[in-house]
N, C-alpha and C positions, 0 to 999 in steps of 0.2 A: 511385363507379365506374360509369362505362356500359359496356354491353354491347351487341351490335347482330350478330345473326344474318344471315351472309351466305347468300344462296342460290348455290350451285354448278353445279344442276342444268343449269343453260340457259348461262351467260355463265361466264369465267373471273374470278377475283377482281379483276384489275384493271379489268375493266367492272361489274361489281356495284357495287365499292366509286365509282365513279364514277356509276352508275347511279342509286344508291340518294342519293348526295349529292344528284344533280341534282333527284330526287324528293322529298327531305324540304324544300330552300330552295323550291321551287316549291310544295309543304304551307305552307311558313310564311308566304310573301307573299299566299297566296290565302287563309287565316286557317282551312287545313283541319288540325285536329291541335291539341293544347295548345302552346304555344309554350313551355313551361319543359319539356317532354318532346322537344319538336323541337328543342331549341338546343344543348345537349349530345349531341345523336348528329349535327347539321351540324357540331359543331368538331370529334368524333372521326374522322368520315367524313374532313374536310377535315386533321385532321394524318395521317390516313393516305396522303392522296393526296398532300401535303407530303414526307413523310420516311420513309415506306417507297419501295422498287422494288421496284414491285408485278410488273412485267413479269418480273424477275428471280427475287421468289418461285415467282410461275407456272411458271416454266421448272424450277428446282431440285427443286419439291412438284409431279407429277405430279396429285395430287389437287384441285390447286387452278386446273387449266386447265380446269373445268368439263366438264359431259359425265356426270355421278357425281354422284348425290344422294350428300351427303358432311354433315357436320356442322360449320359452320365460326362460329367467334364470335370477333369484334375486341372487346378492351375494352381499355380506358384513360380516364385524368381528368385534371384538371389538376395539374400537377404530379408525373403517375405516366405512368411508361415506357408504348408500346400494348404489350399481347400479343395472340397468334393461337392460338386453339387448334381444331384439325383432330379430331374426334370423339374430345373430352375431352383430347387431347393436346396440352401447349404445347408450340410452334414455338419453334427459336432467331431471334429473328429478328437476331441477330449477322451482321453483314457486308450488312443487307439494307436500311442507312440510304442516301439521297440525299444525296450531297456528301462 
C-alpha cells in the first residue's frame, strides 16, 4: 500500500493532489528520486485525479479547502479501493467517484 501525505496548508486538495502529481512525473523524467518509490505514488496521485471529485470533496470537507494545516493522507494500491484520512480519520469517500 502507498501512502502519500497531502499538505493542506497552502493549496486545496484538488491542487496538491495535482501539484504533487505534476512534481513527482517531472522527479522521475529528470532521474531525481528512486524510481520504484516515484512510480507508485504517480499512479496513486494519478488514480486520484482519475476517479475522485476532488472539487466535490473540497466543497463537502471544509477542511480540505486548504488554509489549515490539517493532517491529510491518500493511500491505496493496486487492486485496493483509495482512502482519505483527515487527522487519523477516514473519509467516506462514497458518492465522491467520477462518472
Amino acid at each position: 500500500m502507498t501512502q502519500i501525505e497531502l499538505d493542506v496548508s497552502r493549496h486545496c486538495i484538488a491542487s496538491e493532489v495535482k501539484r504533487l502529481h505534476n512534481r513527482r512525473i517531472s522527479d522521475y523524467f529528470k532521474g531525481r528520486g528512486d524510481k520504484d518509490f516515484l512510480e507508485p505514488e504517480i499512479a496513486l496521485l494519478a488514480r486520484a485525479l482519475e476517479e475522485l471529485d476532488l472539487p466535490a470533496l473540497r466543497g463537502r470537507h471544509p477542511r480540505l479547502a486548504g488554509g489549515e494545516a490539517v493532517a491529510v493522507v491518500l493511500s491505496g494500491g493496486e487492486g485496493m479501493p483509495l482512502a482519505l484520512t483527515v487527522e487519523g480519520e477516514p473519509l467516506d469517500l462514497e458518492g465522491f467517484g467520477r462518472g
